[in-house]
N, C-alpha and C positions, 0 to 999 in steps of 0.2 A: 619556438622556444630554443635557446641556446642549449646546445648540445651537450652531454653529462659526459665524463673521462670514467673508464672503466672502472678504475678504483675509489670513483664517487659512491660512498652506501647509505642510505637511510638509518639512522640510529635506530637502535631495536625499542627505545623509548618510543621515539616518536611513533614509529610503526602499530605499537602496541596503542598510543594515542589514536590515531587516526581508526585504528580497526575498532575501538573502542565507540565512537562516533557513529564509526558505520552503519553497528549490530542495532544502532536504536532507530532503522528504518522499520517502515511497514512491512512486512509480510502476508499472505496470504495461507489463514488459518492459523498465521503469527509460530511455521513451519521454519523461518530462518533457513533459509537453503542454500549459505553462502559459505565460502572457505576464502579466507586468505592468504597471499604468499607475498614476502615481499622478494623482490628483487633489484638487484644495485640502487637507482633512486627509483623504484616505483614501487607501487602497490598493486598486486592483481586480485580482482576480484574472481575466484571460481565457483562454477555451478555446482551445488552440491544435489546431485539426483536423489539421493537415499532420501531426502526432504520432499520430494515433490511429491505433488498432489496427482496421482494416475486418474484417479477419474474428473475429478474438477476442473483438472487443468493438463491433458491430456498432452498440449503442444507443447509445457512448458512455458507461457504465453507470460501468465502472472508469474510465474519463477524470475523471467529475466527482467519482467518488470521493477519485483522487488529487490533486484540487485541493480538494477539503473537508479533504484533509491537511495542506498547503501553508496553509490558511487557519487550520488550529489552529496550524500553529507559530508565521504571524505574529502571533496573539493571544497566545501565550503569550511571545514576544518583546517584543510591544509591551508587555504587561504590567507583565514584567520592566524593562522601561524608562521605566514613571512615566506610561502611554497606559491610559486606558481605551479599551474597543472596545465598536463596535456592529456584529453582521454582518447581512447580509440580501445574499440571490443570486434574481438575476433569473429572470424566464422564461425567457430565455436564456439565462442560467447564467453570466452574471455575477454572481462575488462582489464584496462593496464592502463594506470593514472600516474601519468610521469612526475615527479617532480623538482623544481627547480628552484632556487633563494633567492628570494627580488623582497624587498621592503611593499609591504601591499595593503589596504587602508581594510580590514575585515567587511562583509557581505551581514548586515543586520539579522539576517537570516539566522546564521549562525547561533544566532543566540535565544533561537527559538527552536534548539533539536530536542534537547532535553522535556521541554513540555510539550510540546507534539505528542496527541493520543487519540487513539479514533474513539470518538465515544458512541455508544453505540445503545445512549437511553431513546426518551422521547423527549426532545424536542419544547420548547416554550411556541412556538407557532407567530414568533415576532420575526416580521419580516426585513433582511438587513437590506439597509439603507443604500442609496445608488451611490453614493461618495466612496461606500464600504469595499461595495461588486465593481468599480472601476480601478482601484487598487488592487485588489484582487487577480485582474482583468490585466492590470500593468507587468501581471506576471513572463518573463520570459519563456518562450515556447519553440522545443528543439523542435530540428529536421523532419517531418514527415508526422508530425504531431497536431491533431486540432482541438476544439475544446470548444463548446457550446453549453449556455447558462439557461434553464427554462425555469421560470418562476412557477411558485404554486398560483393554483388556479388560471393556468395557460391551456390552450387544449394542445400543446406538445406533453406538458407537463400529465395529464391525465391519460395520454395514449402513452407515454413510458410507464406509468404505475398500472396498467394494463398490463405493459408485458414483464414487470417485475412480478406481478400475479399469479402470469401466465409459466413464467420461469421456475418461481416456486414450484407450481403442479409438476413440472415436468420432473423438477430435481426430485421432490420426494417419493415420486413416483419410482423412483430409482433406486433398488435395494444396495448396489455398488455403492453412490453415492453416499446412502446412510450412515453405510458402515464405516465407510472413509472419514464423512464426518463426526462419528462417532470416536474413533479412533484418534481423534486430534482435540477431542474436549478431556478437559483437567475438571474433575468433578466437587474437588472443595481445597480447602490450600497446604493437606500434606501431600497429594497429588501434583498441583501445581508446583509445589515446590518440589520436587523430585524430578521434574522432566525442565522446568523452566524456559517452556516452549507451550504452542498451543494455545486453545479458545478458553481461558481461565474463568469460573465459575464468578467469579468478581465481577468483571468485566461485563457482564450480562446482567448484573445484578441481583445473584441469587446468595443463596443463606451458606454457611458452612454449614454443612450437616455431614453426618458418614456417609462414606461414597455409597455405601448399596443404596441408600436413600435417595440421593442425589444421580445415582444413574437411572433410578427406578422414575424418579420427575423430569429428568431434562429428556430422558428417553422417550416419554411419553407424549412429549412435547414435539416432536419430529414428526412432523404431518403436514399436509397442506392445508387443514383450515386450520391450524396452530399458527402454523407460518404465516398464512396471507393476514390474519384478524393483527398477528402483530405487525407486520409490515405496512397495512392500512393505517396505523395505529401513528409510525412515526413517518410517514409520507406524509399523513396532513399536518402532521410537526413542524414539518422542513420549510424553511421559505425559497430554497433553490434545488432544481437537480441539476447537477455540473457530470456532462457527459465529453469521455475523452476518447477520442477516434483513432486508428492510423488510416494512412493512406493503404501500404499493399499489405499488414500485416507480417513484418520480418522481422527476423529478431533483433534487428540494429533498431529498427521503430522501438522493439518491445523496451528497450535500453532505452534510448531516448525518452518514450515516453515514461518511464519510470523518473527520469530527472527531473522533468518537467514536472509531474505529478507530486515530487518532495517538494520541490519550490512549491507548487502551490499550497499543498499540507503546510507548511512554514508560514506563507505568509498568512493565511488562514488562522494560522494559531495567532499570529504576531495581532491579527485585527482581532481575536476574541470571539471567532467563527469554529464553531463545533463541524465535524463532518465525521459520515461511518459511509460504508460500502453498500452499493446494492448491483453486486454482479452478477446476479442471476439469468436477466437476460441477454446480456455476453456471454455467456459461460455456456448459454442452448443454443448451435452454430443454428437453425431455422429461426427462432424468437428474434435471437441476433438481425438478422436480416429484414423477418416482416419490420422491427421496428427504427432501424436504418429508413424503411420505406414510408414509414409514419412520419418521419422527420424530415422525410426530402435530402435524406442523405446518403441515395446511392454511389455504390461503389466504393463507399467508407465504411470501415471495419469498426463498429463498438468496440470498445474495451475494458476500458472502467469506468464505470458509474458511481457517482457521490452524490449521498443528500445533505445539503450543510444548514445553519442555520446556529440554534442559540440552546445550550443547554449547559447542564451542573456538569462541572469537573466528575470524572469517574477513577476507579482505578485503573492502575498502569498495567501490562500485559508484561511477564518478566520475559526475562534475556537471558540466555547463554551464556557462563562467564566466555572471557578474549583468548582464556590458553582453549577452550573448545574449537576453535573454528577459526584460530592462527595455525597455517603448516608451513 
């Protein structure tokens, strides 16, 4: 890209546009753990640690994932708005998305940020069609990124819903974990709205009720035959698990594959393909690996799991206003 003159600046609109864009990526526990800075024409995406998840996500792994999200949307926004981009993320995991003024024809994509949502019911159990999975499939896929489709009723498919099983036991076996996850659910919507972050009581589909109510049921609900009974529940929902690899595991992967991973979210929504998470057995470093071996995919590193498929619009998970996490 042609090089920018020091006294080139991002207008403080636009900037505020683009970061606006950003914040409606995915997150993990919907935790938003990103800050923005601009500088002369870029935008740098930073790691916001006070966000992270210390037990779940120990390395940071899904943190820079969900800001490699965050960084596809601003490219495909800046795009959209007549900016070419240059991205490069640091040693430290700072991204910086350069930008430049070229007349540029927008990325359809685009206009599928806004409705992008994980939903996270059960499933209609209708299996999407091969015309659907090869568009899908036509998705661009960065550096060090792979990506593998198991249909239901495959016996790859049945040995991952094994170890999503098996993941579950481990995690709620795990009093740290509990508490972590406890500490990031919003229990009805004067809660939710006060933090504007987090696993919203909506989003799961439970009732407003007052919170001791509502902590007294979701709480009770944190188990492992709770979890596995629901989980069985929307596995056989799903008509695909879409499992996403790196090669060595680093954080320039962890980035990339987060870019990767919004494209597909996007084009996903664009074809009327529902998809939620199931990172349980990425998230347990042993599980992780017996089931790399189930798949015949040594010396590839799981990382995010997705079950996708065909379900009802849900509610949206709120957001942070922009003066939060603009510095």
């Amino acid at each position: 890209m042609a090089e920018m003159t020091s006294k080139a600046q991002l207008s403080s609109a636009d900037f505020k546009y683009l970061v606006e864009q950003a914040v409606k990526a995915p997150s993990g526990h919907n935790t938003q753990p990103w800050l923005f800075r601009q500088k002369d024409m870029a935008v740098e995406i930073h790691p916001d640690f006070s966000r992270a998840l210390k037990v779940v996500d120990a390395s940071h792994r899904e943190l820079f994932i969900s800001l490699g999200c965050a960084a596809e949307n601003i490219c495909l926004a800046a795009h959209a708005n007549n900016y070419e981009v240059d991205v490069a993320t640091s040693d430290a995991g700072v991204i910086t998305i350069s930008l430049a003024r070229r007349t540029l024809t927008p990325d359809p994509l685009f206009n599928q940020i806004d409705k992008r949502q994980t939903n996270r019911s059960v499933y209609s159990g209708e299996m999407i069609p091969p015309e659907t999975l090869t568009k899908l499939q036509s998705v661009y896929i960065d550096d060090g990124v792979l990506l593998y489709y198991y249909a239901r009723g495959t016996a790859q498919f049945s040995a991952i819903e094994r170890r999503v099983l098996e993941g579950d036991d481990r995690q709620m076996q795990n009093e740290d974990f509990k508490i972590e996850l406890k500490s990031w659910m919003r229990f009805n919507k004067k809660h939710q709205d006060q933090t504007l972050d987090g696993l919203s009581y909506a989003v799961f589909g439970a009732p407003n009720v007052p919170r001791r109510l509502a902590e007294l049921i979701m709480s009770g609900a944190i188990n492992a035959k709770s979890q596995n009974k629901a989980d069985r529940r929307k596995l056989v929902s799903a008509s695909h698990l879409v499992l996403f690899t790196t090669r060595d595991n680093t954080l320039h992967e962890w980035v990339n594959l987060g870019r990767t991973l919004q494209r597909f979210l996007l084009a996903a929504t664009s074809l009327g393909v529902a998809h939620s998470y199931f990172n349980q057995p990425n998230e347990e470093a042993e599980v992780a690996e017996a089931m790399a071996k189930d798949l015949g995919l040594d010396g590839e590193h799981p990382t995010i799991l997705l079950r996708i498929g065909y379900g009802k619009p849900q509610p949206y998970s709120k957001r942070r206003s922009v003066e939060d996490v603009m510095r």
